[in-house]
C-alpha positions in Angstrom: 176.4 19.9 -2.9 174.7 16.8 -4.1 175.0 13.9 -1.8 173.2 10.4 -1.8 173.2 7.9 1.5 172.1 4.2 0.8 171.0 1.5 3.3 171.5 -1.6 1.5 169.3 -4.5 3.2 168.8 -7.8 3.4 164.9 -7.0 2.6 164.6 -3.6 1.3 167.3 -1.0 0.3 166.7 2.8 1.6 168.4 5.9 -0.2 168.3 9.9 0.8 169.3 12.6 -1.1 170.2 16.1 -0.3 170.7 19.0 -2.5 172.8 22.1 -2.1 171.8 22.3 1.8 168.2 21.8 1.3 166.5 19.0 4.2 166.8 15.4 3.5 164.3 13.6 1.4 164.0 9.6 0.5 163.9 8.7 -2.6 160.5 6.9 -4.0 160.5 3.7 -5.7 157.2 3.2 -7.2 155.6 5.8 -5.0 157.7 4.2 -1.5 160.8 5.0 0.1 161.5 1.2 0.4 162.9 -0.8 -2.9 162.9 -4.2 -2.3 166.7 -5.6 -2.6 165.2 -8.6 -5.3 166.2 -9.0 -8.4 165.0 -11.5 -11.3 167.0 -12.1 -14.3 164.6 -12.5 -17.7 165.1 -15.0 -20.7 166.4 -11.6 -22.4 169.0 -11.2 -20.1 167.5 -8.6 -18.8 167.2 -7.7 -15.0 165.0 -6.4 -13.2 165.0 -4.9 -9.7 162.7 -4.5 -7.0 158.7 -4.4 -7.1 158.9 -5.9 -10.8 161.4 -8.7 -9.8 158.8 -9.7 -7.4 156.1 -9.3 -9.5 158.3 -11.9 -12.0 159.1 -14.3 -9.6 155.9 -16.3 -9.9 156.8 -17.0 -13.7 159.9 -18.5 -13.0 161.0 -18.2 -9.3 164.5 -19.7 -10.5 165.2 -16.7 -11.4 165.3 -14.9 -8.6 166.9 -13.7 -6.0 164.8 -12.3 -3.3 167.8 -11.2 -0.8 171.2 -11.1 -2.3 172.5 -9.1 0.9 172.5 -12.9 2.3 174.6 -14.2 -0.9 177.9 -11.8 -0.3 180.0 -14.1 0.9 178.5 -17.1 -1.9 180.8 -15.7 -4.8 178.2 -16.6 -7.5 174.5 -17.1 -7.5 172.5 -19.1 -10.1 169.8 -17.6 -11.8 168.2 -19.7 -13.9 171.0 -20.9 -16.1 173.2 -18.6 -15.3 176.0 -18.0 -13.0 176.7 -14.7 -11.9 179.0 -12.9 -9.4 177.1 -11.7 -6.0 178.7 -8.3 -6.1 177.1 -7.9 -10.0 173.2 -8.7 -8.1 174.3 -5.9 -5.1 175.1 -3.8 -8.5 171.9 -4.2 -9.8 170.7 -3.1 -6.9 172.7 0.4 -6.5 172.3 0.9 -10.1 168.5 1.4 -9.3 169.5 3.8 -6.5 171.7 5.8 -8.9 169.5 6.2 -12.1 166.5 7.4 -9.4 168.6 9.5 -7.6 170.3 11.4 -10.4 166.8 12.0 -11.8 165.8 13.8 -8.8 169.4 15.5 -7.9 169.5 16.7 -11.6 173.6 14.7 -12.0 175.1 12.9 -10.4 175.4 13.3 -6.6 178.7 14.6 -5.6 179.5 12.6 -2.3 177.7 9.1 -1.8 177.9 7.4 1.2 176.5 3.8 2.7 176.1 2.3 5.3 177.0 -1.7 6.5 176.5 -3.8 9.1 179.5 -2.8 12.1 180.3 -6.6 12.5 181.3 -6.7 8.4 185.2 -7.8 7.5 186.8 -5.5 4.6 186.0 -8.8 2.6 182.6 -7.5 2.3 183.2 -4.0 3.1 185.4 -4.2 -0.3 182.3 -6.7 -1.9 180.0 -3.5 -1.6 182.8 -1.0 -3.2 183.0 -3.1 -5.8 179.2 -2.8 -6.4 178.9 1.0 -6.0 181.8 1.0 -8.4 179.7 -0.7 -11.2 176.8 0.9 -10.5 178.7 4.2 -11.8 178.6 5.5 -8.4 181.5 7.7 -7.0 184.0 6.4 -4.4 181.7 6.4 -1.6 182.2 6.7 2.2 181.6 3.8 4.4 179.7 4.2 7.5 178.9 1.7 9.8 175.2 1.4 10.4 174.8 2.2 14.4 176.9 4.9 14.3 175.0 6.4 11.6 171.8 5.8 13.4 173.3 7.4 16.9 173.6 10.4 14.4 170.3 10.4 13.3 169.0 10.3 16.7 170.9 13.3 18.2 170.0 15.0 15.1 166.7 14.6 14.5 165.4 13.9 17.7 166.8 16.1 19.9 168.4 13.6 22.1 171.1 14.8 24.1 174.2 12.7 24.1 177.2 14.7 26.0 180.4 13.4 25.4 181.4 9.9 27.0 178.1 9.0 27.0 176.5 6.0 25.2 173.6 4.5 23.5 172.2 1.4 22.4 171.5 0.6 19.2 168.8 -2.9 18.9 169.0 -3.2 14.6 166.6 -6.1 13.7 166.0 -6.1 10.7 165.0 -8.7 7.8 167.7 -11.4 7.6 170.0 -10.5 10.7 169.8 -8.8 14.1 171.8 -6.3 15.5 173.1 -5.1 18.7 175.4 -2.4 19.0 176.3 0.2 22.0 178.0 3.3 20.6 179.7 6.3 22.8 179.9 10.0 21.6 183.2 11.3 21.0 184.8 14.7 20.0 185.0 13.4 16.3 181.8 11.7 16.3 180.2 8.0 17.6 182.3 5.0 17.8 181.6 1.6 18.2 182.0 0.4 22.3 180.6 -3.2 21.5 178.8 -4.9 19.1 177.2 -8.6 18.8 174.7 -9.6 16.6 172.2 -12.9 15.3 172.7 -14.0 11.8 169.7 -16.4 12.1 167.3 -14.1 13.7 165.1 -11.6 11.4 161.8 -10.9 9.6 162.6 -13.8 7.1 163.1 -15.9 10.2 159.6 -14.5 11.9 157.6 -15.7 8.1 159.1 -19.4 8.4 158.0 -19.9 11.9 154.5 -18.2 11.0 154.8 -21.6 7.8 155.9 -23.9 10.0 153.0 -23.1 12.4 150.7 -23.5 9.7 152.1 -27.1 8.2 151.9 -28.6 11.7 148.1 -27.4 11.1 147.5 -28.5 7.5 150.0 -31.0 7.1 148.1 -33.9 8.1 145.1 -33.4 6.7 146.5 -31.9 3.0 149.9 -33.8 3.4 150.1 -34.1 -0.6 149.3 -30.6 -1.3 151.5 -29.3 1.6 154.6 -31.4 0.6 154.2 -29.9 -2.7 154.5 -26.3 -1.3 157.6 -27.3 0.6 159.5 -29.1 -1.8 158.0 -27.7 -5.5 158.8 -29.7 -8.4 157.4 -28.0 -11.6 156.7 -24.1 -11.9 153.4 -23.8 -10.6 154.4 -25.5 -7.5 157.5 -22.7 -7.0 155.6 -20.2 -8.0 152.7 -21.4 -4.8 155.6 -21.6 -2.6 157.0 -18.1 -3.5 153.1 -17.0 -3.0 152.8 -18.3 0.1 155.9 -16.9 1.2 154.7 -13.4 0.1 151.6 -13.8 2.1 153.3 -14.7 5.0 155.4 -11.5 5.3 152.4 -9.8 4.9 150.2 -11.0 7.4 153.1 -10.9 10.1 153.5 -7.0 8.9 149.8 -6.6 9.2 149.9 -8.5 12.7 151.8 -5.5 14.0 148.6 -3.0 13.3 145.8 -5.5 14.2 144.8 -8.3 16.6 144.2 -11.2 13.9 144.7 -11.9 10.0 143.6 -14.0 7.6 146.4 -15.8 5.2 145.6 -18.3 2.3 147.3 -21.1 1.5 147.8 -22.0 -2.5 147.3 -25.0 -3.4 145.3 -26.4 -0.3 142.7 -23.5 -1.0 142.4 -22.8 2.5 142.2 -19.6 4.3 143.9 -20.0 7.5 143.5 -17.8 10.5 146.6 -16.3 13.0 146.1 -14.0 16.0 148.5 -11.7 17.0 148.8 -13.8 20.5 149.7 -16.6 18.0 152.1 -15.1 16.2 153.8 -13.5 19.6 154.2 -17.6 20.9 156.0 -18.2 17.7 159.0 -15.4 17.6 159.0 -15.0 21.4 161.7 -16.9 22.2 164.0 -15.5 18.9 162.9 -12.1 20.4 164.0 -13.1 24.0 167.6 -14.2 22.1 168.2 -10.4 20.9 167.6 -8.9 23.6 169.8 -11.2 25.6 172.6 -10.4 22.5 171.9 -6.6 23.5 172.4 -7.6 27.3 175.7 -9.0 26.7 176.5 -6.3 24.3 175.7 -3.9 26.8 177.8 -5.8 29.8 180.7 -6.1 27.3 180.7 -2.1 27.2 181.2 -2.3 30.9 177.6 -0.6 31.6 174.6 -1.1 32.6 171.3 -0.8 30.3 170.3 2.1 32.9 173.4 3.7 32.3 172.7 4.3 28.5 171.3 7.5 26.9 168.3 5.1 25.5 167.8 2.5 23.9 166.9 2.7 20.1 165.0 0.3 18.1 166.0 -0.2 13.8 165.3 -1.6 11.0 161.6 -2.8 10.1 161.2 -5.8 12.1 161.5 -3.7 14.9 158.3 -2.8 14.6 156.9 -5.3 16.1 155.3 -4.5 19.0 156.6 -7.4 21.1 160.0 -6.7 20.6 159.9 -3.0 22.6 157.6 -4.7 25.4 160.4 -8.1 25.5 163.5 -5.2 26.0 161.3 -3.3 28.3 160.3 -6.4 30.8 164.0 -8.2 30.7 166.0 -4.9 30.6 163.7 -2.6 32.6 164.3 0.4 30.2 161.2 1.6 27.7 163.5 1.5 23.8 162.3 4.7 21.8 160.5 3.5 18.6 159.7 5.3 15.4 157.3 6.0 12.9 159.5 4.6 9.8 162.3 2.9 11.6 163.5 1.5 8.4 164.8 5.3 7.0 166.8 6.0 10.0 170.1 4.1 9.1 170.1 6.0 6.0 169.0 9.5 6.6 172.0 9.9 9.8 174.5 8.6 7.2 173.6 11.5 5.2 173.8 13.9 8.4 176.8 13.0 9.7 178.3 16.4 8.3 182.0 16.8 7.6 183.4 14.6 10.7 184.0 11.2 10.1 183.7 8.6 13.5 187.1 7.5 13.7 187.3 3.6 13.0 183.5 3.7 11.7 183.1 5.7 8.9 185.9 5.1 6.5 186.5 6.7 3.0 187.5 3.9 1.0 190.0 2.3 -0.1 189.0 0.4 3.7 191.5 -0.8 6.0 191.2 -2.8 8.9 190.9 -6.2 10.3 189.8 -9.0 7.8 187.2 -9.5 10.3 183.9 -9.7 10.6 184.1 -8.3 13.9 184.9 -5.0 15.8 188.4 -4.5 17.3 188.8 -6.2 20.4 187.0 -4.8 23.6 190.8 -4.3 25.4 191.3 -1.7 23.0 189.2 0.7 24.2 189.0 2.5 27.2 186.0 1.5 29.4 182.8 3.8 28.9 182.4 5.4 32.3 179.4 7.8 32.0 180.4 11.1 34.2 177.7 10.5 36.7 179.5 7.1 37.8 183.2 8.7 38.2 185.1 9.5 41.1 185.0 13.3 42.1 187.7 15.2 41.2 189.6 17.2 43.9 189.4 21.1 42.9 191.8 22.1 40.5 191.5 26.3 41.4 194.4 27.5 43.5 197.0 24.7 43.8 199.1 24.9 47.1 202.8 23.8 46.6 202.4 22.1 50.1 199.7 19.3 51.2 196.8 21.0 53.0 196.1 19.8 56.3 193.7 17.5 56.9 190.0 18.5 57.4 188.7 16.5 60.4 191.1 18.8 62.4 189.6 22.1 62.8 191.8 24.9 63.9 191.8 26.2 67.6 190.2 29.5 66.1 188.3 30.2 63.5 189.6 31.7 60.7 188.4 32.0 57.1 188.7 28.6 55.0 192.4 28.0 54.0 192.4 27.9 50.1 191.4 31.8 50.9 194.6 32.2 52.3 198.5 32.6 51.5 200.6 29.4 52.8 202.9 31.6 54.6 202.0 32.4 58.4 200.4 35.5 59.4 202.8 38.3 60.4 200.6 38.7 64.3 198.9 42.4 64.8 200.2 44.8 67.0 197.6 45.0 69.4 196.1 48.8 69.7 198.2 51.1 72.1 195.0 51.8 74.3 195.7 47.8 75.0 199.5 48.0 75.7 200.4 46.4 79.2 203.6 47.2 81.0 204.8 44.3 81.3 204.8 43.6 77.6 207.0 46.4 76.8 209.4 46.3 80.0 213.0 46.0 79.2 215.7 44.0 81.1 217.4 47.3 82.1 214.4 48.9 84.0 214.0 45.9 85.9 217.7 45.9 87.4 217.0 49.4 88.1 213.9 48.3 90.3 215.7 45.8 92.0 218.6 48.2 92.6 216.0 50.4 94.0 214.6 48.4 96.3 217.7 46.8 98.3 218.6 50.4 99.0 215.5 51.2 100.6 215.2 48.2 102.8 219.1 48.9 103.9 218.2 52.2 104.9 215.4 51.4 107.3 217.6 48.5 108.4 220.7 51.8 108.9 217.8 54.0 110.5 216.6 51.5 112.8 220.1 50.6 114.1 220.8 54.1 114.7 217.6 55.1 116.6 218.7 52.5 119.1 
């Protein structure tokens, strides 16, 4: 069967495909599995998506919209002149997804399913519908995103999860952070707790690496500088929109080497950032997710040591400050991956046939108009099976208490669930044993008595008469 899972981000969207039971591969956008989630609208009308909206950007950067994940809840963007819905820029997006993907699948894939944020409302749970639905995709399933990343986990990495048993999920990715602890079920993974940062992510971590750099250049090119934060003609947008792309990619560089290099348009300078730089900048927003996890973990009733593991997602997790910050305040080492920005999307697509209950949803969704889970009370606490009470044995139950063990019996006798409630009928003793005085009965002991007051009134009869 031909099935198609899709991570729609705030940065970058990610899609899988399977066919007919063959293994899981991503789908390539311009030779990489990641297609940016931009999108540019041309004089023509026109739009484009992805790598060639960024490329067209710096012609008119009014016309594009970099992350439309963000604008969901906006209605309508402008772009350009135009007004147009949100859901019809997410479409754009998915309508990418669907043209690759039915190139490589051969038709169209026969069960889609994405994935969204656990802490999303049916407002924009019904948004992304919407935008599937004009992107000429079939009804697809709805999957929350840490439950389809706890499935991707167990799957691909071996890692043993028994039943009742959590796992923490730490999602950051490029406009939001994530925190999510999720507990295997008989159906599946459902959601224990969740909590999450809407102001924390990579788009946050290339601001603060900006700001750094105007309180450096500022003074000294205050003209040129204002220019780049406030642009008022296309050449300045389209040096702010530069300098925005260069940013990102000397913080994703800063994760592979010590130091960078990043130029600044307009002020013609080549500035220089350190990874030790760029770790003073984002540490405390890193220290702030990792306390969201704490609390998301404590509002699971466990502890972080009490979790299967902690598993980092999404691309900003790469960073390598952000394993070392959950390892130092939560004393547990996260497991990172190669490509954590794949994993969301490749567990959707091996979830198999069971469906979480509560998590992953086949439209039309129902639930709370929230954009929050169900209230904590409604779940039963997690209570790993180390941390319970033993059970008393459950093999031979006695109809009557059994008595208490501190009180040993007078003998010894084999242990008591061995043995019948009943008493023991006693053994008759061997014959070779047998004492008289066991077996006597009440008429041979008359008889003796009889016996004997005889014999002393004859001697008393013999005595008289000798005299």
């Amino acid at each position: 069967m031909r099935a198609l899972s899709i991570d729609f981000g705030t940065s970058n969207t990610v899609a899988i495909v399977g066919n007919n039971g063959s293994a899981p591969r991503p789908l390539l956008f311009d030779g990489s599995p990641m297609l940016p989630s931009a999108v540019y609208l041309e004089t023509t009308g026109a739009m484009l998506v992805g790598r060639d909206a960024e490329r067209n950007a710096r012609v008119d950067p009014t016309r594009f919209e970099p992350n439309p994940k963000r604008r969901i809840d906006d209605g309508v963007v402008f772009l350009g002149d135009q007004e147009l819905a949100a859901t019809a820029l997410i479409s754009q997006v998915l309508t990418r997804v669907a043209t690759e993907a039915r190139r490589q699948l051969g038709g169209n894939p026969a069960q889609v399913r994405m994935t969204h944020p656990a802490r999303w409302g049916e407002h924009r749970r019904q948004a992304l519908l919407q935008a599937a639905k004009a992107a000429g995709l079939p009804q697809p399933q709805l999957i929350a995103e840490p439950v389809a990343a706890a499935s991707y986990f167990t799957a691909m990495l071996g890692t043993q999860v028994a039943q009742g048993h959590a796992m923490g999920i730490y999602d950051l990715g490029g406009g939001t952070f994530d925190a999510t602890v999720v507990r295997r079920t008989p159906q599946g993974f459902e959601v224990l707790a969740e909590g999450g940062l809407p102001d924390v992510g990579g788009l946050d971590f290339d601001h603060a690496i900006i700001e750094h750099l105007g309180k450096i250049y500022s003074a000294s090119h205050s003209d040129q500088w204002e220019r780049l934060m406030s642009p008022t003609d296309g050449a300045d947008r389209r040096y702010r929109r530069m300098l925005w792309e260069d940013a990102r990619g000397t913080k994703e560089m800063l994760s592979r080497a010590s130091q960078a290099d990043i130029h600044l348009p307009a002020l013609e300078v080549d500035a220089h950032l350190t990874r030790d730089e760029l770790e003073n900048l984002i540490k405390p927003m890193l220290e702030r997710t990792v306390l969201c996890l704490q609390s998301t973990i404590e509002a699971a009733r466990l502890a972080p040591r009490e979790l299967v593991g902690i598993f980092l997602v999404g691309g900003s997790s790469r960073i390598p400050l952000a394993a070392a910050t959950i390892h130092s305040q939560l004393g547990v080492a996260p497991t990172t991956l190669e490509q954590p920005e794949t994993v969301v999307a490749e567990g959707a697509l091996r979830m198999g046939g069971g469906v979480p209950r509560t998590q992953a949803n086949p439209a039309p969704v129902s639930g709370p108009g929230q954009a929050s889970a169900p209230p904590m009370q409604q779940r039963p606490p997690v209570s790993p099976p180390p941390m319970q009470a033993p059970r008393p044995p459950v093999h031979n139950p006695r109809p009557t208490p059994a008595p208490p063990r501190q009180a040993p019996p007078a003998t010894p006798r084999p242990p008591v669930q061995q043995r019948p409630i009943a008493p023991r009928p006693v053994p008759r003793p061997p014959a070779r044993q047998s004492q008289p005085q066991n077996k006597t009965e009440p008429a041979v002991i008359f008889g003796a008595i009889v016996a004997a007051v005889l014999f002393v009134v004859l001697i008393v009869v013999v005595v008289f008469a000798a005299k």
